[in-house]
MDTraj code that builds the backbone (N, CA, C; nanometers):
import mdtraj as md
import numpy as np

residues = "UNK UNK UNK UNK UNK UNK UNK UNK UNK UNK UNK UNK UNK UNK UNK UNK UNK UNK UNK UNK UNK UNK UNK UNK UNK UNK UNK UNK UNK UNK UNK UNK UNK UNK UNK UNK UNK UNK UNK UNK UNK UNK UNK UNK UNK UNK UNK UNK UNK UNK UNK UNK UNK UNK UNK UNK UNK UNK UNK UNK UNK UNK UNK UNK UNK UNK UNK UNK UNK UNK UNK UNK UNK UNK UNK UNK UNK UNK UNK UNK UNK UNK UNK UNK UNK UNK UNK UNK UNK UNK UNK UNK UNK UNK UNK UNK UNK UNK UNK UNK UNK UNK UNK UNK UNK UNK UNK UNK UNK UNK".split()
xyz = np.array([
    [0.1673, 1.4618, 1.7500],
    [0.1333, 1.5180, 1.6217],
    [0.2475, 1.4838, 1.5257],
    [0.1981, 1.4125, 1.4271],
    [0.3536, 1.3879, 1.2840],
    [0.3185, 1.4815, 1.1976],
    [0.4140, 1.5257, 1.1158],
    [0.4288, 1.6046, 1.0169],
    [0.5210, 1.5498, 0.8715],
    [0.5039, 1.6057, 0.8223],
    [0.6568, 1.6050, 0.6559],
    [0.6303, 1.4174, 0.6922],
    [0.5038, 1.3333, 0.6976],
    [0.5213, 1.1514, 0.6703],
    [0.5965, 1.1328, 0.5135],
    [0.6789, 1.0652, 0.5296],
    [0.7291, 0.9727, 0.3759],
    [0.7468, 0.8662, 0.4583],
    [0.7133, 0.7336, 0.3641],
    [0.6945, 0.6037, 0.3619],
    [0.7521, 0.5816, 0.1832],
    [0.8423, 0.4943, 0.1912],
    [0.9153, 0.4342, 0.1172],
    [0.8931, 0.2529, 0.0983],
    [0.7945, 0.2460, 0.0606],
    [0.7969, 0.0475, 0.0879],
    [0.8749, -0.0138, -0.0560],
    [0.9568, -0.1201, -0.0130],
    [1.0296, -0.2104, -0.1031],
    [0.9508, -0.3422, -0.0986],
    [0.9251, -0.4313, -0.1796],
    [0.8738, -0.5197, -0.1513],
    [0.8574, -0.6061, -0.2400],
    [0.8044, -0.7428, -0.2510],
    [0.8260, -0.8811, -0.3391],
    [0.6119, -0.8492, -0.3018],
    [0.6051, -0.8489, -0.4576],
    [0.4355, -0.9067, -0.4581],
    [0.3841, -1.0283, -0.5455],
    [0.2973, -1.0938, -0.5151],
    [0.2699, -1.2332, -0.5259],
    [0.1295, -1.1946, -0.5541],
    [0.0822, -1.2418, -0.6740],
    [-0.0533, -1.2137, -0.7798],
    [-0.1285, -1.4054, -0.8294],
    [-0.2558, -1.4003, -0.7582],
    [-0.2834, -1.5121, -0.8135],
    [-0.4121, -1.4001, -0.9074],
    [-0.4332, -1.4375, -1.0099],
    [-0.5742, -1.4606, -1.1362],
    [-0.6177, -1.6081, -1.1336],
    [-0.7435, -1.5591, -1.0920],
    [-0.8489, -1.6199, -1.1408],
    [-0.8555, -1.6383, -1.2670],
    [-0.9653, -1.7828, -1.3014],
    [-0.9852, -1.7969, -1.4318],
    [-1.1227, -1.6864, -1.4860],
    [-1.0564, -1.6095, -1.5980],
    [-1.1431, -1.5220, -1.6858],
    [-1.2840, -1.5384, -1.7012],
    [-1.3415, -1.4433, -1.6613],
    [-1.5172, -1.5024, -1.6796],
    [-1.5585, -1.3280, -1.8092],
    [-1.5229, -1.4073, -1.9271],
    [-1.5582, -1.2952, -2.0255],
    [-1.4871, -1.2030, -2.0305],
    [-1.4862, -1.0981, -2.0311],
    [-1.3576, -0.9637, -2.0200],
    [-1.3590, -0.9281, -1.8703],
    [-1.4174, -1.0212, -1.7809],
    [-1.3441, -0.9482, -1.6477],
    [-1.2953, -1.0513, -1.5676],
    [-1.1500, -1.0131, -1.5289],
    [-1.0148, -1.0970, -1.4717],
    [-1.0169, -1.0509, -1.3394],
    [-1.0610, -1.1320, -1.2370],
    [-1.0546, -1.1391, -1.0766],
    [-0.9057, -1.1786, -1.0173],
    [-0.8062, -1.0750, -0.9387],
    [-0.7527, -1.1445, -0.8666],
    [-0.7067, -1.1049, -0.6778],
    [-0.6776, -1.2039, -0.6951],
    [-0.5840, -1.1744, -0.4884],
    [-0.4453, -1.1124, -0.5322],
    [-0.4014, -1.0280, -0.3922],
    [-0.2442, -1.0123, -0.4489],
    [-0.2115, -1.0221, -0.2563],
    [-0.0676, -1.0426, -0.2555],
    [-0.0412, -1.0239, -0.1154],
    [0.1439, -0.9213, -0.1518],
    [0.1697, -0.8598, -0.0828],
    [0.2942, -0.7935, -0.0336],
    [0.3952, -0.7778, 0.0745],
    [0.5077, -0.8549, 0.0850],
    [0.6020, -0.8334, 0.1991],
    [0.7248, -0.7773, 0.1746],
    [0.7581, -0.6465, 0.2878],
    [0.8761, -0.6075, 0.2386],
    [0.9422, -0.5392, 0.3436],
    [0.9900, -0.4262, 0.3094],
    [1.0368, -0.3582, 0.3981],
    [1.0034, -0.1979, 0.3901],
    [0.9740, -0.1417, 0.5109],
    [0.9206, 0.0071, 0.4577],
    [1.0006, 0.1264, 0.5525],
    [1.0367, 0.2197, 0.4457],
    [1.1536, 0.3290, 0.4811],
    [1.0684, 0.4498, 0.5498],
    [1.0890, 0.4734, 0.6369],
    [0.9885, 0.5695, 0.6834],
    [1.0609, 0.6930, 0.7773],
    [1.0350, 0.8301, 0.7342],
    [1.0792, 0.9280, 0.7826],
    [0.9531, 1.0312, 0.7966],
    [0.9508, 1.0638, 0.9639],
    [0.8757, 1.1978, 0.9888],
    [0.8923, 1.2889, 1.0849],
    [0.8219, 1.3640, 1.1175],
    [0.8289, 1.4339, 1.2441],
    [0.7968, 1.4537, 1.3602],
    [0.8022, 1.4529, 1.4598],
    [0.6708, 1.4220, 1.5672],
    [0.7061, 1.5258, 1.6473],
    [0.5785, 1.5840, 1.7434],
    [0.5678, 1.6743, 1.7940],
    [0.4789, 1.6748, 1.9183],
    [0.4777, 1.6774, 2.0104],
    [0.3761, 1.6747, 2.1395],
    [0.2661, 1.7709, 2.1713],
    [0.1590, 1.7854, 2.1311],
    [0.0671, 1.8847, 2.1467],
    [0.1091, 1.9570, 2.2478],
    [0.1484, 1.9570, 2.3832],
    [0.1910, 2.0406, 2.4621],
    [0.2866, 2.1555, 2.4199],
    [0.3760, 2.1102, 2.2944],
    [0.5281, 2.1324, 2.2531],
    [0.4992, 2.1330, 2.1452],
    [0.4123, 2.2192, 2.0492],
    [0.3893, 2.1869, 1.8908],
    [0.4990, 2.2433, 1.7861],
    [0.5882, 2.2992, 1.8344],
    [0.6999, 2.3445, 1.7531],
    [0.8439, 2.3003, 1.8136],
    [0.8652, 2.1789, 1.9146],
    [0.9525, 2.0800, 1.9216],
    [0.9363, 2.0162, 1.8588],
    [0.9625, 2.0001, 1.7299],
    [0.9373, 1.9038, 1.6329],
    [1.1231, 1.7698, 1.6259],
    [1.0436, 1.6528, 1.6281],
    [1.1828, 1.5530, 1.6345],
    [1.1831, 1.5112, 1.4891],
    [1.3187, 1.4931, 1.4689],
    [1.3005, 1.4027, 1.3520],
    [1.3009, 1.2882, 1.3646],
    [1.2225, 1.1362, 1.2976],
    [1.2715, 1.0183, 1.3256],
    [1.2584, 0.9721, 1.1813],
    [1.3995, 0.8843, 1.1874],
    [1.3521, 0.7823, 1.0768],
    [1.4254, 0.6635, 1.1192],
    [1.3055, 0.5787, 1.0357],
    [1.2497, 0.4025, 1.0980],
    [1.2902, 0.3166, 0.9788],
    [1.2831, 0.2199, 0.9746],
    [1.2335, 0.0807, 0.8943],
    [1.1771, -0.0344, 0.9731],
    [1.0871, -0.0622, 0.8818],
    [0.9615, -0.1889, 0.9410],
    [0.9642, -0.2664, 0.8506],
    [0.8639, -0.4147, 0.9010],
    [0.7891, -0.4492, 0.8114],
    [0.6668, -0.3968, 0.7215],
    [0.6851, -0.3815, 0.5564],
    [0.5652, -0.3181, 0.5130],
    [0.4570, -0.4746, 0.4823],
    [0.3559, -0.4589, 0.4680],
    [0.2424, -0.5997, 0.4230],
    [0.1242, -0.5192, 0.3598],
    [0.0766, -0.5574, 0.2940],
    [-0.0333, -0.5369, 0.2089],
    [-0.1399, -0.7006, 0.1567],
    [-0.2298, -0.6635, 0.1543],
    [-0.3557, -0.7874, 0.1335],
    [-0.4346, -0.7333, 0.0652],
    [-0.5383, -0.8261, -0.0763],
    [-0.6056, -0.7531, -0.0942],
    [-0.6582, -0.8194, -0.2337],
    [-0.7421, -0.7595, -0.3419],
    [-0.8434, -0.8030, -0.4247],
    [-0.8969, -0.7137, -0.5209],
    [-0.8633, -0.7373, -0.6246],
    [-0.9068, -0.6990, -0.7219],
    [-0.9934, -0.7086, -0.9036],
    [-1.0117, -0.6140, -0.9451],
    [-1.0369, -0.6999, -1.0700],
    [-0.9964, -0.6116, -1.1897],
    [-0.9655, -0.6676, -1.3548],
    [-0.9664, -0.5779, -1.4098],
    [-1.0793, -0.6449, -1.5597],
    [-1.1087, -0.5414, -1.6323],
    [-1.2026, -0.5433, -1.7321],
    [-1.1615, -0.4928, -1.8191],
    [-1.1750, -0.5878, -1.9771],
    [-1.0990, -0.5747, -2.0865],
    [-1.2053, -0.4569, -2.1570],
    [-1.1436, -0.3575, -2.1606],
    [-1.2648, -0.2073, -2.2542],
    [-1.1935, -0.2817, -2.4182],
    [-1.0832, -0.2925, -2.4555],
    [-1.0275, -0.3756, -2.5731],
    [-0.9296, -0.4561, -2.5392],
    [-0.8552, -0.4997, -2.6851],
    [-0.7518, -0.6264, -2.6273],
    [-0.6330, -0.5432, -2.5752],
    [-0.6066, -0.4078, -2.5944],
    [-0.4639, -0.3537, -2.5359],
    [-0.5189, -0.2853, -2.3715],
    [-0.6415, -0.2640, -2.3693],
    [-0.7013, -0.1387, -2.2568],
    [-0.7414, -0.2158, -2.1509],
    [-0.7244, -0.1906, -2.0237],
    [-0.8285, -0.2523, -1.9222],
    [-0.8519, -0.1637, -1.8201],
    [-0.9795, -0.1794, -1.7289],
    [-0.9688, -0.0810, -1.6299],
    [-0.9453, -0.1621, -1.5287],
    [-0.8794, -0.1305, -1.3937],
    [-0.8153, -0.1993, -1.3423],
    [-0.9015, -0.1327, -1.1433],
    [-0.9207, -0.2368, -1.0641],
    [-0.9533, -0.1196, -0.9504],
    [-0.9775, -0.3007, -0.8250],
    [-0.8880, -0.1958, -0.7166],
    [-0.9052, -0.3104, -0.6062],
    [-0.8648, -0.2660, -0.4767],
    [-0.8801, -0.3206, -0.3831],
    [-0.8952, -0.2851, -0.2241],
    [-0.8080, -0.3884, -0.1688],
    [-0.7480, -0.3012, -0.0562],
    [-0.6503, -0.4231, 0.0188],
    [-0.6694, -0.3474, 0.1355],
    [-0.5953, -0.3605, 0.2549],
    [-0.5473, -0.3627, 0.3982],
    [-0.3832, -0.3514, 0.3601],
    [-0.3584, -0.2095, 0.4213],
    [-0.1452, -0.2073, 0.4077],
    [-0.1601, -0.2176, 0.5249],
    [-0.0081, -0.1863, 0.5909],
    [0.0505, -0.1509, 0.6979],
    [0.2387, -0.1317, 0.6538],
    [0.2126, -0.0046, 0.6897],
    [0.3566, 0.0444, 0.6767],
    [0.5262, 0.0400, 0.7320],
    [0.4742, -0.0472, 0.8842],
    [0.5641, -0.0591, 1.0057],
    [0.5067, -0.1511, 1.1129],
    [0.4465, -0.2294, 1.0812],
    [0.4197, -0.3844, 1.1678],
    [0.4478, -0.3848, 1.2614],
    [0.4120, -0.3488, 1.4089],
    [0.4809, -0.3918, 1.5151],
    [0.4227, -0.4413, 1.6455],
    [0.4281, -0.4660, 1.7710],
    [0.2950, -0.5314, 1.8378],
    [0.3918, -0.4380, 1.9808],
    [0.4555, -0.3375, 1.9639],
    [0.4805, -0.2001, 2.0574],
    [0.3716, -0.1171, 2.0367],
    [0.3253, -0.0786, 2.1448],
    [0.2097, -0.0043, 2.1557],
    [0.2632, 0.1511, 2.1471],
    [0.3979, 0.1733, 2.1556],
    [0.4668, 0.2868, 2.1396],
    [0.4848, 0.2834, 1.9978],
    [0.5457, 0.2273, 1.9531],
    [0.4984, 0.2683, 1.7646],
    [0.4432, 0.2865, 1.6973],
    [0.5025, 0.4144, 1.6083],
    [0.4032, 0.4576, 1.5179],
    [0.3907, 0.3576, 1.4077],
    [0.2271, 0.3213, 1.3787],
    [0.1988, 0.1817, 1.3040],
    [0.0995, 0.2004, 1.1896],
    [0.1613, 0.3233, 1.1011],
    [0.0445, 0.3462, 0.9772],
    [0.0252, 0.2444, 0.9014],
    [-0.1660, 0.2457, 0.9054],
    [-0.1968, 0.1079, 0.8266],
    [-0.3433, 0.1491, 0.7816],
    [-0.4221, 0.0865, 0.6784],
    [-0.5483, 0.1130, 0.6786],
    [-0.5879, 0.0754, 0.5164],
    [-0.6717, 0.1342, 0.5114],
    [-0.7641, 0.0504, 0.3729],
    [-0.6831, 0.1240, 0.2538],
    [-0.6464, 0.0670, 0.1320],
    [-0.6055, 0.0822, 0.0104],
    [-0.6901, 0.0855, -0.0593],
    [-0.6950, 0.1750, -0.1633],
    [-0.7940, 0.1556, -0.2911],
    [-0.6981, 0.2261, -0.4282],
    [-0.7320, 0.1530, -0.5471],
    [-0.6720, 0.2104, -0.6399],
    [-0.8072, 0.2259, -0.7439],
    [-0.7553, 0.2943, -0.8186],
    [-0.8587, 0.2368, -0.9468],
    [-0.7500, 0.3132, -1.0771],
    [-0.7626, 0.2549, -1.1735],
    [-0.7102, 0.2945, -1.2849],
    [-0.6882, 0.2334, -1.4368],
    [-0.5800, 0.2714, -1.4939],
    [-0.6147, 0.2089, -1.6670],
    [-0.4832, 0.1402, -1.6956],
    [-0.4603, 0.0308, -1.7690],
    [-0.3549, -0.0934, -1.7472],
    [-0.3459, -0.0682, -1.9491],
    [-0.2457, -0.0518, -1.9709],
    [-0.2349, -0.0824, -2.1460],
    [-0.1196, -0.2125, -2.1305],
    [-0.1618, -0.2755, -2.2281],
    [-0.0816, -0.3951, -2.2698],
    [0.0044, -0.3532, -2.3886],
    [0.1333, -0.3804, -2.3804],
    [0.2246, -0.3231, -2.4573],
    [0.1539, -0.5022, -2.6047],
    [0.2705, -0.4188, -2.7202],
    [0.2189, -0.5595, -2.8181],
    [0.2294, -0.7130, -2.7900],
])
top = md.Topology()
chain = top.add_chain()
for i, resn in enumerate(residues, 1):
    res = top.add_residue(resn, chain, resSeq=i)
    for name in ("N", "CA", "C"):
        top.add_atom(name, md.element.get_by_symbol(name[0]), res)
traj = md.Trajectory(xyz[None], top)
């Protein structure tokens, strides 16, 4: 059982756009970095032996999106990827990962 999860990812992201089809801008993005991770763990047998651990991994992220011009400063912005917080191919590690979604509003400064 984990408790109190923080995940801290640092990371370099890499954005291709597509070419514009009218006010809506398609793109890929990918993410590699490093991810700071502190929690608690606890053994169902033992639910108030709580350990502390803290880690660093590889963080990665994949993924696709699009955004749509509402005007020339406004866009709405919304896309799906695959993270993973701590990369590892130990079957003993804890390896939070799973579907991303954002959605939201992007202003363009002047």
């Amino acid at each position: 059982v984990l408790y109190k999860l923080k995940f801290i990812p640092v990371f370099a992201n890499l954005k291709y756009h597509f070419k514009p089809v009218g006010k809506l801008d398609m793109f890929t993005e990918t993410s590699v970095g490093l991810s700071f991770n502190k929690y608690h763990r606890a053994s169902d047998s033992l639910p108030n032996n709580k350990i502390r651990i803290k880690e660093k991994g590889v963080f990665v992220y994949a993924g696709t999106g699009a955004r749509y011009a509402l005007s020339k400063k406004i866009n709405l912005v919304s896309a799906v990827g695959i993270k993973g917080y701590k990369m590892s191919f130990n079957v003993d590690d804890i390896n939070p990962h799973g579907v991303s979604y954002l959605v939201g509003v992007c202003f363009k400064p002047k």
